[in-house]
Legacy VTK file of the C-alpha trace (Angstrom):
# vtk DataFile Version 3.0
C-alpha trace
ASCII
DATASET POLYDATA
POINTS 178 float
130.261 -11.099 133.911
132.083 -10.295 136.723
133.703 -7.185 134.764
130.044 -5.802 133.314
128.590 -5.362 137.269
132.327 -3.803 138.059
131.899 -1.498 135.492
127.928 -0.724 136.024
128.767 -0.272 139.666
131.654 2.526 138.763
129.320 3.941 136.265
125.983 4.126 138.807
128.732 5.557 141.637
129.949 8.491 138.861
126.391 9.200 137.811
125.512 9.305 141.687
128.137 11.826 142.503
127.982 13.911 140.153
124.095 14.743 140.696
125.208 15.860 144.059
123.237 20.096 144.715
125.165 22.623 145.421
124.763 23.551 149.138
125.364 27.084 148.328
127.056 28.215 150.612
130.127 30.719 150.383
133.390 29.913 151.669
133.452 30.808 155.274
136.954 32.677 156.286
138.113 31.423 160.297
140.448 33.518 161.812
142.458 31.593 164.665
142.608 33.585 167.953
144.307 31.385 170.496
144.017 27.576 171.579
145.109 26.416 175.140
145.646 22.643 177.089
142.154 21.156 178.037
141.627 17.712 179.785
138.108 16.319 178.959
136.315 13.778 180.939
137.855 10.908 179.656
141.833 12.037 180.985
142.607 12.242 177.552
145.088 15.409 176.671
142.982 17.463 174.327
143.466 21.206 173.083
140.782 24.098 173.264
140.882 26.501 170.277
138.814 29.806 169.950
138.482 31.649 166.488
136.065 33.689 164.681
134.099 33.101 161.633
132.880 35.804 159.019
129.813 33.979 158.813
127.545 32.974 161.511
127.980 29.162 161.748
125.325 28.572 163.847
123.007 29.509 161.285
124.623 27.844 158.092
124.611 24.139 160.722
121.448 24.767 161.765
119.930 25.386 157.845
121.586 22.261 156.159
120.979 20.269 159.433
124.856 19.460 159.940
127.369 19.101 162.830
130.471 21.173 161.611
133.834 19.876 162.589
137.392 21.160 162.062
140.289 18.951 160.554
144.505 20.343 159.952
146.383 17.795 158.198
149.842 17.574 160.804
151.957 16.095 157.546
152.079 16.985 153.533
151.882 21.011 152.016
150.305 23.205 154.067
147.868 24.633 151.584
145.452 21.655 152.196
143.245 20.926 149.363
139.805 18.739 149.601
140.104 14.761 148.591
143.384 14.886 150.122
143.946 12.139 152.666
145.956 13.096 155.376
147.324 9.682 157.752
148.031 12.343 161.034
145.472 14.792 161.535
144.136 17.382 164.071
140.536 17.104 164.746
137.524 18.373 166.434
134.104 16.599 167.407
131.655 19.795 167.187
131.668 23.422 167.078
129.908 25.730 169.507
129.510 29.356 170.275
131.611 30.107 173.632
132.308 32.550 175.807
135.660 34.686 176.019
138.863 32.645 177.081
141.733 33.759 179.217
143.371 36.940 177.335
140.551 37.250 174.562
140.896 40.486 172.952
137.030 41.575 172.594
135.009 40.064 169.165
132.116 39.316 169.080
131.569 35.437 167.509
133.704 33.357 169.178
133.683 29.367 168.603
135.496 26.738 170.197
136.219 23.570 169.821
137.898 20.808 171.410
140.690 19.216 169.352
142.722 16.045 169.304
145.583 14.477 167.768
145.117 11.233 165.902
146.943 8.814 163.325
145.019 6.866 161.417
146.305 3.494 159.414
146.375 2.978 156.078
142.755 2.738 154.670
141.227 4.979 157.195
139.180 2.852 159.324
141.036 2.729 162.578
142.803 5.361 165.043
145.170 6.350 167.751
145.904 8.941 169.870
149.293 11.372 168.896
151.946 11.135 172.174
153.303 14.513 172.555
156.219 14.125 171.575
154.903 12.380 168.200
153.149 16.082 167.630
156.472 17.714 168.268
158.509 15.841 165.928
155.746 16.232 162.914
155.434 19.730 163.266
158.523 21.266 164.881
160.024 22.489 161.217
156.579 24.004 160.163
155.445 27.542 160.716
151.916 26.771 159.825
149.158 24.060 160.807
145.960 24.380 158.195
142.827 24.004 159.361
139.609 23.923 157.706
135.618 23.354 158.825
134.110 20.937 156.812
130.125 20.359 156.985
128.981 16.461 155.627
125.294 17.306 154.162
122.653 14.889 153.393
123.306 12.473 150.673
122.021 15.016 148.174
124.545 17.654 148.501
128.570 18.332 148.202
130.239 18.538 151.302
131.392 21.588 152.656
134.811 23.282 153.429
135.667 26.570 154.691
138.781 28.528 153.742
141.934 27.219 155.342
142.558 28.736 158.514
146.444 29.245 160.295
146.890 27.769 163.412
150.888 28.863 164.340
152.978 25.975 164.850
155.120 28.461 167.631
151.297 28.168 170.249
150.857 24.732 169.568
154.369 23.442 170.507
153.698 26.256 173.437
150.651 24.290 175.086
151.830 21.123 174.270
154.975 21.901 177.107
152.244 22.905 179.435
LINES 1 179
178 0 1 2 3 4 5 6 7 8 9 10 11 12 13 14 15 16 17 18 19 20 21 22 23 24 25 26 27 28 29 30 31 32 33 34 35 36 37 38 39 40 41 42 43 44 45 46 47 48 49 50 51 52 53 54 55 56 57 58 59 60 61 62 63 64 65 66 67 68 69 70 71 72 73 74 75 76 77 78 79 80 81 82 83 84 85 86 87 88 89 90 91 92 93 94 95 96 97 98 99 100 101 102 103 104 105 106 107 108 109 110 111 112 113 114 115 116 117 118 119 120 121 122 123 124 125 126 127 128 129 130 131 132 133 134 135 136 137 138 139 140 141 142 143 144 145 146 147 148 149 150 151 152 153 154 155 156 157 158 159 160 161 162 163 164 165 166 167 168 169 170 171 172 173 174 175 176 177
């Protein structure tokens, strides 16, 4: 018995799934511009990164009613591919429109967003904060941290994820000596 609701359970979650609507939406391309040391209000060491978006953000978020975020897997191949679970990550709480940082060569859509380091355990559900020098030692022989923005829709569409997006290893190891 116990097998027959296993299997009607796996079955129902499949059938859920794969009704999921397209959201429709074309793969936005980010283009990093710079990211700099930022303390928030908690003390914590946290990282401010700017980049542009082909695609106004604002509007996409503001259509599906989500809260885009930005994740870069720190560990594993850097062409980062959805599904993938990634133990020490890089990432954000929101994005926003902002105004032009120190040294911003002139564009017009700039975004920010604040970003921290975390591990998380095995299964997902728990997290800590990256020490420096825990950062340094996962990326140091990379070239390349990728990053994408990810949208989580209402349970009746796919999730969303934007083209990877570079962030050079060389101005992250930069700030983090700041």
């Amino acid at each position: 018995m116990k097998i027959v609701h296993t299997c009607l359970l796996i079955c129902l979650s499949v059938l859920a799934t794969s009704c999921l609507k397209d959201h429709n939406i074309p793969p936005i391309t980010l283009h990093y511009k710079q990211i700099e040391p930022f303390k928030d209000q908690n003390n914590i060491d946290s990282y401010r990164l700017y980049f542009t978006s082909d695609i106004n953000i604002d509007s996409i978020a503001n259509i599906k009613r989500s809260n885009p975020q930005i994740i870069c897997p720190l560990v594993g191949k850097e062409n980062f591919e959805v599904g993938d679970y990634h133990k020490q990550v890089i990432k954000s709480l929101f994005i926003e429109k902002d105004t032009k940082p120190k040294n911003y060569i002139n564009e017009d859509d700039l975004y920010s967003v604040e970003l921290l380091f975390y591990e998380y355990d095995e299964d997902g559900s728990q997290s800590r904060y990256l020490e420096k020098n825990e950062i340094i030692d996962l990326i140091k022989n990379k070239k390349c941290i990728p990053c994408t923005m990810y949208m989580v829709f209402p349970w009746r569409y796919k999730h969303y994820y934007s083209n990877p997006m570079c962030i050079p290893v060389e101005d992250i190891l930069k700030v983090l000596k700041d």
